[in-house]
N, C-alpha and C positions, 0 to 999 in steps of 0.2 A: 465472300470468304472472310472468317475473320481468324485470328490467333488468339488461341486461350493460353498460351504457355504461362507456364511460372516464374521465368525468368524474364527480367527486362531484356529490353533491344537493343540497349549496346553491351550489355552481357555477352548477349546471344554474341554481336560481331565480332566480340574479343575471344570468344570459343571458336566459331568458325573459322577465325585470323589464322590463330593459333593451329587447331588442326589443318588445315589449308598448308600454312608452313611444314608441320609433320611430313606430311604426307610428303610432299617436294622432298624436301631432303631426305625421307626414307628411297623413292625414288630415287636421287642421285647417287645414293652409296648402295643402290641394291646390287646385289649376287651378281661376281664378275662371270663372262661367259665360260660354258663348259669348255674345257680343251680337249680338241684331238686330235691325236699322231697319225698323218696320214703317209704312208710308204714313197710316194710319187710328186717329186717336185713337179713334174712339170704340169700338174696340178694347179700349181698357185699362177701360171702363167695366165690361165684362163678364167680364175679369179679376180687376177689383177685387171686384165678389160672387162671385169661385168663392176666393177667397182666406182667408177663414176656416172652407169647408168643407174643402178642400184643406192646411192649414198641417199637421194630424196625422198626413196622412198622408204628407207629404213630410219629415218629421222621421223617422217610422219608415222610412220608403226610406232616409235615411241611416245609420239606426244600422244596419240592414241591412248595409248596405256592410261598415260599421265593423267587425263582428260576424263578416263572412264574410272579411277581410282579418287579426283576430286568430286566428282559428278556422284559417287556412293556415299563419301563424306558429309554431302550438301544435302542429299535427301534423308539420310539418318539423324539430323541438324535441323533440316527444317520440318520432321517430323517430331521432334521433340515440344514444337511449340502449339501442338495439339491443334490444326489446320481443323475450321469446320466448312460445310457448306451451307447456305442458308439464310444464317445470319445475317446478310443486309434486307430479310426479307422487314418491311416496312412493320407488319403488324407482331412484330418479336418484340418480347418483353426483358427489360432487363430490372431484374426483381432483386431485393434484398429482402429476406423474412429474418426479424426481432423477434425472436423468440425469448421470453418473458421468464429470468432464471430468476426472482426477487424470491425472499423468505414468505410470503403471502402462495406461493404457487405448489406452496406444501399440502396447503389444507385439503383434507381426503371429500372434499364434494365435489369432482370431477364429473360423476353424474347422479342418479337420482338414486342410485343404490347405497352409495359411500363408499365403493369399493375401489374408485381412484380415484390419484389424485390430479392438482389441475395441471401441472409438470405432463404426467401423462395424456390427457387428453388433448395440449397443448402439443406433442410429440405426432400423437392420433391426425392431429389439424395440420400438423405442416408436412405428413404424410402425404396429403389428401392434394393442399397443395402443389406439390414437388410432382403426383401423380397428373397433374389435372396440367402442367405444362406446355407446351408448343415444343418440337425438333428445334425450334429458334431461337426457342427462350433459353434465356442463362440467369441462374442464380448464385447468390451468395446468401450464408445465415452467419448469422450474429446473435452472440450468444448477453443478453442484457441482464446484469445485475446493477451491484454497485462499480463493476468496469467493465466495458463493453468490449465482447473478443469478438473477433472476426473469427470463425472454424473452416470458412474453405474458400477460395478464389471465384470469381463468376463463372461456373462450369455448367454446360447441359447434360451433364452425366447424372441421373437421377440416380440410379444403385449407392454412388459414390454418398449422393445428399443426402440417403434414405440411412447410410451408415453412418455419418457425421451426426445428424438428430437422434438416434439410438443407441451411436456406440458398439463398441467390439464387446461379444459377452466373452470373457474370462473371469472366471471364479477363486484362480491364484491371489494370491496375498501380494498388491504391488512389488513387495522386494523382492520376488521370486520370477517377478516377471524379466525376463532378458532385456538389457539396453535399461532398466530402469536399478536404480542405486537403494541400496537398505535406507532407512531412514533414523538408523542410529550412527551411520557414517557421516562423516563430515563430506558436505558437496561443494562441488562450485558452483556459482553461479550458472552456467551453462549447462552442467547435471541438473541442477534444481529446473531450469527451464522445460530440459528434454523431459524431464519427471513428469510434472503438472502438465505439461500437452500429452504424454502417452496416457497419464490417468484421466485426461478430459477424453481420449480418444476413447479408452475402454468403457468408460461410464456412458458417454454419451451428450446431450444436454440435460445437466439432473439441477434442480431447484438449489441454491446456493442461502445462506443465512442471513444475508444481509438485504437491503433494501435495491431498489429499483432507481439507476438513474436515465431518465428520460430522456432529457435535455442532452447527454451526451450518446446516448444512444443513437438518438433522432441527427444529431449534428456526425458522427461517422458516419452512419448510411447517406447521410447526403452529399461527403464527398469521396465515399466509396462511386458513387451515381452520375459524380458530374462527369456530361461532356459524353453520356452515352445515350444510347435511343430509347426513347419508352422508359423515363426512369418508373420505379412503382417499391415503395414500402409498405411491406403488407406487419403488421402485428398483432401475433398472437399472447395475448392478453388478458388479467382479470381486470383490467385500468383500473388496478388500487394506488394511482399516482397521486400527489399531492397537486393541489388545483396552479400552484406556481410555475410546475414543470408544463401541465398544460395550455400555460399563458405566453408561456416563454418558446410563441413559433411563428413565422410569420410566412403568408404564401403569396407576396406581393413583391414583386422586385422594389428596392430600396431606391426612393428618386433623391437627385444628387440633389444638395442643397447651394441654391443660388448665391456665388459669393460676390455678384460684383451688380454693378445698379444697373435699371433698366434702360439708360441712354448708352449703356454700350462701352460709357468708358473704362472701363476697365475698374476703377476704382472698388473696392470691399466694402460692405455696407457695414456698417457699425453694429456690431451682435453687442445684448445689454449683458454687463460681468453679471457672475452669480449674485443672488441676494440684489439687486440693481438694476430699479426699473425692469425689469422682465414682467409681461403679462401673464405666466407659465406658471403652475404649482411648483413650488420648491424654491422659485427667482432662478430656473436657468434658463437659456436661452436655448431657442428653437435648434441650432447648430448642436448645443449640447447636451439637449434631450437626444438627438437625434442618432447623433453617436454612440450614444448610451445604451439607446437599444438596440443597436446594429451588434454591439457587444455581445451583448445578455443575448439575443434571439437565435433561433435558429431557422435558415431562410429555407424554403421549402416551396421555391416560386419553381413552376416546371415538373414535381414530383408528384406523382399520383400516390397520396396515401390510403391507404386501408385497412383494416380494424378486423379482427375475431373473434369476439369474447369466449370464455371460458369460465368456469366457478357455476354453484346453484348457491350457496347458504351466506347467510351475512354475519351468523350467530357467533357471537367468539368473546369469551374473557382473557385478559393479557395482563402480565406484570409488566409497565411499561418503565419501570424506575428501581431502582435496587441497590444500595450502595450502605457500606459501613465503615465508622469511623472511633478513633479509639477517643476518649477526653484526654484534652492535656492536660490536665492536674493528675487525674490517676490511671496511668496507662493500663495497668490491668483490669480496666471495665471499658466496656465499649456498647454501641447503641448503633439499633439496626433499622434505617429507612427504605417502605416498601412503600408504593406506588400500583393501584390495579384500579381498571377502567372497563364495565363492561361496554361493547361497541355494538349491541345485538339491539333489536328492536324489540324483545321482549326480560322478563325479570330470569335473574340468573343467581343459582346457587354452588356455591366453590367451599374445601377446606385450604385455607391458605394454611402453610406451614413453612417451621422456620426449621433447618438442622445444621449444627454446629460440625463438620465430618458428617460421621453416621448418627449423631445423637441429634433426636428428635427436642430441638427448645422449645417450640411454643404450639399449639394447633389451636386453630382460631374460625369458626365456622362464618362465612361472608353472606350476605344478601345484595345482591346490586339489584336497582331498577338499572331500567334501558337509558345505558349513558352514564351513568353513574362511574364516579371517580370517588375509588377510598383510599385515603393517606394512612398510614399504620404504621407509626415509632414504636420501637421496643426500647428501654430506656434502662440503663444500669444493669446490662448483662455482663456476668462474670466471664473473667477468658479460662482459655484452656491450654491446651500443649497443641491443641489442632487452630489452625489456619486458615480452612476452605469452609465458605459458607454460601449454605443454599435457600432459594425459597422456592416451595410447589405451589402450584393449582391444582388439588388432590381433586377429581371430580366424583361426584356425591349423588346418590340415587334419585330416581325423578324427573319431570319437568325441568328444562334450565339447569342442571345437573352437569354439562358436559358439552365440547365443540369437537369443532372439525379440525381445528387448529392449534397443534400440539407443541411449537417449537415455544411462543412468549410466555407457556404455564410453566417454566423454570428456567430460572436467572441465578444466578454467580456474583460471589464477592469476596474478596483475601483479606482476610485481617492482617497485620504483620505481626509474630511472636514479637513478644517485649519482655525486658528481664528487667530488675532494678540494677540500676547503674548505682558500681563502688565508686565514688568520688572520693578523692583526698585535698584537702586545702594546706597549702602551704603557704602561711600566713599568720601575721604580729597579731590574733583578735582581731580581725576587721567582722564589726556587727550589721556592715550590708551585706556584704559576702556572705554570711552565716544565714541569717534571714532570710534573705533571697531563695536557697536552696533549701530552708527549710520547711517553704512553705509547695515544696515540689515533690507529691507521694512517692513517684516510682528512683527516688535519688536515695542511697545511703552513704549520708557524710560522714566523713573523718574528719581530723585537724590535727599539725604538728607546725613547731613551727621554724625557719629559715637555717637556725639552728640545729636543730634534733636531724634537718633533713639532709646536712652537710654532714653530719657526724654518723647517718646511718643509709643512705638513698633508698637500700632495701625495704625502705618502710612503703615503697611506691607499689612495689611487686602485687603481682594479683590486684591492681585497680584497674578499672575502667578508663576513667577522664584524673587526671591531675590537675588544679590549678593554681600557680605561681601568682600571688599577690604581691606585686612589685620587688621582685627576687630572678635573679636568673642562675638556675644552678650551672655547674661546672659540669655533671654530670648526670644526662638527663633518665628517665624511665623508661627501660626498654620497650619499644611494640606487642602487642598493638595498643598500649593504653595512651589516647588521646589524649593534647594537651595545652591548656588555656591560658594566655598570660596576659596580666596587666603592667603596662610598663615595663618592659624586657629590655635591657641595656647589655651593652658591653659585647665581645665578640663573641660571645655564647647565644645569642637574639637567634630566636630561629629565622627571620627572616631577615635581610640586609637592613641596615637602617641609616638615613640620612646622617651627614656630618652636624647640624646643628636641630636644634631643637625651636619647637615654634610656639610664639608665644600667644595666648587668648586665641587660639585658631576658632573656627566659625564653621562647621559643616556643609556642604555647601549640594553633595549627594552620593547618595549610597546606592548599592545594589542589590535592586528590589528584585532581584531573581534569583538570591542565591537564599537557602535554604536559612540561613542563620539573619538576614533581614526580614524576612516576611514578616507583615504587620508593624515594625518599626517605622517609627517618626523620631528626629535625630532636629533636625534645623535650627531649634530651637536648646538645644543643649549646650548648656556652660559650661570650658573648663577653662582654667589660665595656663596650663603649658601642657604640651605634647610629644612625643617623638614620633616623627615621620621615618614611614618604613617606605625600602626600594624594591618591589615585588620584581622576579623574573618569571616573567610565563613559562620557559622553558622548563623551569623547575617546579613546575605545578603549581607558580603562585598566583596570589589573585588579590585585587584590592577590593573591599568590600564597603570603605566608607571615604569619601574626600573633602580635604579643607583650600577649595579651588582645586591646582593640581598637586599637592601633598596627599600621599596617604595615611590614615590616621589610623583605618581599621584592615588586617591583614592574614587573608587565609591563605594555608598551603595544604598538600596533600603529602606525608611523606613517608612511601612505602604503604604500608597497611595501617599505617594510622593518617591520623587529623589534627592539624595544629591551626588554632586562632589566636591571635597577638591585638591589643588593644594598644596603644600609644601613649594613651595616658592614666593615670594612678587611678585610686577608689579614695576619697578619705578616711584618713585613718588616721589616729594622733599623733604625732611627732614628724608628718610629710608635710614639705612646703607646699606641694601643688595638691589639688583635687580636681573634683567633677561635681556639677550637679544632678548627673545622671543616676545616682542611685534614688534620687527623689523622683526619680518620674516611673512613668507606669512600662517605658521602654527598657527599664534593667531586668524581672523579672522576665520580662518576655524573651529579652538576647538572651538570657541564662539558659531559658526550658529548648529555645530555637538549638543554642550552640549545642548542649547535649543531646537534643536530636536529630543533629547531625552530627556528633559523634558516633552514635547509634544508628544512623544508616536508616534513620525513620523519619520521615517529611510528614506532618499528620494532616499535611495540607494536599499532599499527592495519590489525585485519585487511580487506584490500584481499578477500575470497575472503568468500560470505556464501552461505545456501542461500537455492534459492527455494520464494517462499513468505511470508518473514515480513520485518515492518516493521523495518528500523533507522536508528539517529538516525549519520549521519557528519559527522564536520568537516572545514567546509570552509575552506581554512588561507586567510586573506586577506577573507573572505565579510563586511568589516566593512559594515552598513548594506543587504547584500542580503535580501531578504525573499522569493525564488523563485529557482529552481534551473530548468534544462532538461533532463532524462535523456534521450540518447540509446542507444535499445536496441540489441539485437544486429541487429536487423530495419530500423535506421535509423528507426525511428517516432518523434518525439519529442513526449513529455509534460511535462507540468511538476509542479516538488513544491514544498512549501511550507520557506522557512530562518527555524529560528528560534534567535537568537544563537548564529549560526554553523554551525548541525545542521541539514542537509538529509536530508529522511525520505524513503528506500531503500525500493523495492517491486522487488523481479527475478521478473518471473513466466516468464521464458526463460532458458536455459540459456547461456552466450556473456559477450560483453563489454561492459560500461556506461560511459557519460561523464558526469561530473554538471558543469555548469557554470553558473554564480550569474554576474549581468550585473548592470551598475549602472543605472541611469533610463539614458544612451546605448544601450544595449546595448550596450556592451566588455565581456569576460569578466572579471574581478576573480577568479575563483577557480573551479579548475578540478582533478576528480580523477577517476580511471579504479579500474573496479568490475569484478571477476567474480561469475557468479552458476551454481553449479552445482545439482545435484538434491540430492547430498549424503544423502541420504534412505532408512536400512536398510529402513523400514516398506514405503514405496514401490518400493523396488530386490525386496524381496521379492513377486513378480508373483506365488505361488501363489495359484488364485482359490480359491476357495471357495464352494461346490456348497449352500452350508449357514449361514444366518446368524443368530445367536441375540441380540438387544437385551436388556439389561438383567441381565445378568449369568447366574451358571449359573442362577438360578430366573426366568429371564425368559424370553420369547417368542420362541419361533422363529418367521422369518417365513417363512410358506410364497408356492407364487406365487398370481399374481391370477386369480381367478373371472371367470367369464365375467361381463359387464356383461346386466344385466337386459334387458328391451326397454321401451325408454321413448318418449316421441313427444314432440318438440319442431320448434313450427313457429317460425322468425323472421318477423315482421310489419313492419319496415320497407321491403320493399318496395312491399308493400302500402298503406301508409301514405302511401311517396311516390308510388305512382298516383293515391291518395286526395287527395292535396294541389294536384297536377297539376289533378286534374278539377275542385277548387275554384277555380282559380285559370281554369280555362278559362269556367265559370259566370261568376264574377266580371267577367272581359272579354267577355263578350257580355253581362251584365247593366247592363253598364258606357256599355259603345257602344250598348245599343239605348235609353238611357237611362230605362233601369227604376229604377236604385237612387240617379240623381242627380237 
């Protein structure tokens, strides 16, 4: 006999405890006895001598009760945990089927028609399977993309397995469906949950967008597996895996590495350091090759695997690259990198095309031979008021005209709107400052100066960015125009500042992650005096450049704007101190960086990401939010977690993303739009493969699955709850005839 339940086993005892207690003390306090008036004392005389031959046996009528009330308890208990019979039968299989949800299991060559796809045929196979079982066998499936889900428990309930692999058909619109939430409502984590498992129930197992991971696939089924009889993973499969994941298994128990010498004494043999003396590629030592691969591998000593191909056609053109970027000198033009490979063994003809929205930019007619990879820059495209950009694989009449495989013939890319930034210089003629920004197209400068801007401040109004050359006013420009200062003194400094001032400081390192460094080199920069600024994290501050532990360079975030503070002056005639940094090729670059991140534009942060894998994005404003909302291409919205500032990216669809951070009101605070393509040579390569060998060339080929033994397994909860029923019908007629009270 074995237990399929769902719950664990000391669950179960703390359920049992529990009810067991119920029951007792409903017993104790049940219904006092009826009363009745009886006319005739002398009555009670002959009651009173049958009352200590009678006391034993009405004690035992009660425990009776007691006994046949826990005993209904324990059988509606222990049939919860779904009792079978059978199951130690020796030739029972205990299976887990992989069923192969990768973006490759789309392709419509399921068979020799084209009329499905390999998802479906894949569904058709583990039909076949689940039918072809043993009464003893139990299975699990596991649903394998880029995260492997386990969809049901080890059960021999076939109907059950035949509706997990297919799915509930309902044709309602998710949010219509009961127990699942609208997807314009904000959820919890635990609605989001219930959501995606009720729409994985309805749908079924269906092909997902993203790539296939093996290695973790292979690594849960096998300790879904340990420690039961007959373990067996079977997969259904086009084995369009990359040859890594297929190296990375091993079906050998791992033999312990000998630490100590062969006389016994105990002593550890000298393993050679890395790079040192080691006779081993790499210079490691056998100890830590050894480790190494116990890591990376996954063991598969004991488990019988087995293989199902699926797929007929290999033929297939794919954009495996797609990404656009604006120039930094003139942000209103931007330049479009496409990337297509045919993977087919014969010549292939495609219309690639580009569209800006709906407007069609470029059509470009392709010839690939077999294998062929063509690079295609578009170079000095105009922008627009539109943002979302596409490329097709238009297919074209003919021979090689067209594939089976329709998801990598369009890919996604966001441009960001860009507007010219109003800048204002508030400054005595300083000719680097002027310069600098004028050789930067998308800037329109101003200039007034220390003066003019004391006697008027309104002159700020309607700007973008302001910046303070060694001036600090009294009264600053309201939000949200951003604001840049060289040398800010006095209690007006938007950020705290040291009590002394430092003299010839020496840079010593900056922060090459923040948006206003990138591509800066600083080390080597002169200046003879500085002021050192006191950041407080708390207050959104942040130091950007250090002189040992002074700060020299200093951003903050404040409210809906952006303030950077530099330490020290620019030259300019009549200042004691200067910098050599306007001579180096590091000042226009902080200029174009700083303005674009006033502007909330990184030109270095890729908007275009593949799916499939996790990344960290920032989110420009996100001060104090601690969760994000993504809205997917499908409108479904989930939520991720921000932490200082980096909202964690999951695109498991192909299309366009919203990520937006809201504050405790729910107003958005910070908001950024995501494409997500397939991107994926491994994947775009649909040839299947008839033939799959784990573990490398001396490793195991897996052939397909054996017929299942004939096994017998009976389930007995129903049984059980007949059994309980009938106790419970005893029990009330033993009840009312008053037997057991």
């Amino acid at each position: 006999m074995s237990l399929l339940g769902p719950i664990s086993g000391a669950l179960f005892y703390y359920i049992a405890g529990g009810a067991a207690a119920l029951a007792v003390t409903a017993y104790i306090i049940k219904m006092r006895r009826r009363r009745f008036e009886v006319p005739f004392s002398a009555l009670w005389k002959r009651v009173l001598e049958q009352k200590d031959v009678n006391s034993l046996w009405k004690q035992l009528k009660r425990l009776i009760s007691l006994l046949l009330m826990l005993l209904i308890i324990g059988v509606v208990l222990f049939s919860a945990l779904d009792p079978t019979l059978g199951a130690v039968d020796r030739k029972a299989r205990s299976v887990v089927i992989l069923i192969d949800a990768s973006a490759s299991m789309k392709s419509t060559d399921g068979d020799d028609e084209g009329k499905k796809t390999r998802m479906q045929v894949a569904r058709e196979e583990a039909d076949k399977l689940i039918d072809s079982m043993g009464g003893g066998d139990i299975a699990m499936i596991m649903r394998v993309d880029n995260q492997t889900t386990p969809l049901s428990r080890f059960t021999s309930d076939q109907p059950m397995l035949h509706k997990i692999v297919h799915g509930v058909t309902d044709t309602r619109d998710p949010a219509e469906i009961p127990g699942l939430p609208k997807s314009a409502q904000p959820a919890t984590s635990a609605e989001d949950n219930a959501r995606r498992a009720q729409q994985m129930l309805q749908s079924g197992v269906n092909a997902s967008d993203t790539p296939a991971d093996l290695t973790r696939a292979l690594s849960a089924a096998a300790d879904a597996l340990r420690d039961r009889p007959n373990p067996l993973i079977v997969l259904i499969s086009d084995g369009a895996f990359p040859e890594q994941a297929l190296e990375l298994v091993t079906f050998d128990k791992p033999k312990p590495v000998e630490s100590g010498s062969g006389s016994g004494s105990g002593s550890a043999k000298p393993q050679p350091k890395i790079g040192q003396g080691s006779n081993v590629p790499g210079g490691l030592s056998p100890t830590l090759q050894f480790n190494m691969k116990n890591l990376a591998t996954v063991d598969l000593s004991g488990v019988d695997v087995r293989y199902i191909p699926v797929g007929k056609k290999s033929e297939n053109v794919g954009i495996i690259a797609f990404n656009v970027r604006r120039y930094i000198a003139n942000k209103a033009a931007y330049e479009v990198y496409i990337e297509v490979q045919n993977f087919g063994q014969e010549a292939a003809h495609r219309e690639l095309k580009l569209y800006n929205g709906t407007t069609n930019v470029n059509t470009l007619r392709i010839d690939l031979a077999p294998g062929q990879r063509l690079k295609q820059i578009y170079t000095n495209l105009p922008g627009s008021t539109e943002n979302k950009l596409s490329a097709v694989l238009a297919p074209v009449d003919g021979p090689g005209g067209s594939d089976t495989f329709a998801l990598d013939d369009t890919a996604y890319a966001l441009l960001p709107v860009r507007k010219k930034q109003k800048v204002l210089m508030v400054t005595t003629d300083n000719l680097f400052l002027e310069g600098a920004l004028l050789v930067y197209d998308n800037v329109d400068p101003a200039k007034v100066s220390p003066e003019e801007y004391k006697a008027k401040p309104s002159l700020a109004d309607g700007m973008d960015v302001v910046i303070f050359d060694d001036f600090t006013p009294e009264v600053l420009p309201p939000p949200p125009a951003s604001l840049l200062f060289f040398h800010p003194s006095g209690e007006n400094s938007p950020v705290a500042m040291a009590k002394n001032d430092i003299n010839k400081p020496h840079i010593t390192e900056i922060d090459q992650g923040h948006p206003v460094m990138r591509w800066v080199t600083m080390a080597d920069v002169f200046m003879d005096r500085s002021s050192a600024f006191v950041p407080e994290a708390r207050r959104g501050e942040s130091c950007l450049s250090y002189a040992v532990r002074d700060c020299l360079v200093a951003a903050k975030r404040d409210g809906k704007r952006k303030v950077l503070a530099f330490g020290f002056s620019l030259p300019a005639s009549g200042r004691d101190s200067a910098t050599d940094l306007p001579l180096r090729v590091a000042f226009p670059m902080l200029l174009v960086n700083a303005l674009d991140w006033f502007a909330g534009d990184q030109s270095d942060l890729l908007t275009t990401y593949p799916t499939g894998t996790r990344e960290r994005i920032p989110l420009d404003g996100a001060v104090g939010a601690t969760e994000a909302e993504v809205k997917g291409p499908d409108g479904g919205i989930t939520r991720t977690p921000v932490v200082e500032g980096l909202a964690t990216f999951y695109g498991h669809r192909v299309g366009f993303y919203e990520v937006a951070a809201k504050d405790a009101l729910g107003k958005v605070i910070a908001r950024i739009e995501l494409a997500a393509n397939l991107a994926s040579p491994t994947e775009s390569d649909i040839a299947p493969s008839a033939e799959l060998t784990l573990g490398g060339k001396n490793g195991k080929k897996l052939e397909a699955p054996e017929k299942f033994a004939i096994t017998h397994s009976r389930q007995l909860w129903i049984y059980l709850i007949l059994f309980a029923m009938g106790l419970i019908l005893v029990e009330w007629i033993t009840y009312h005839r008053r037997i057991t009270v």
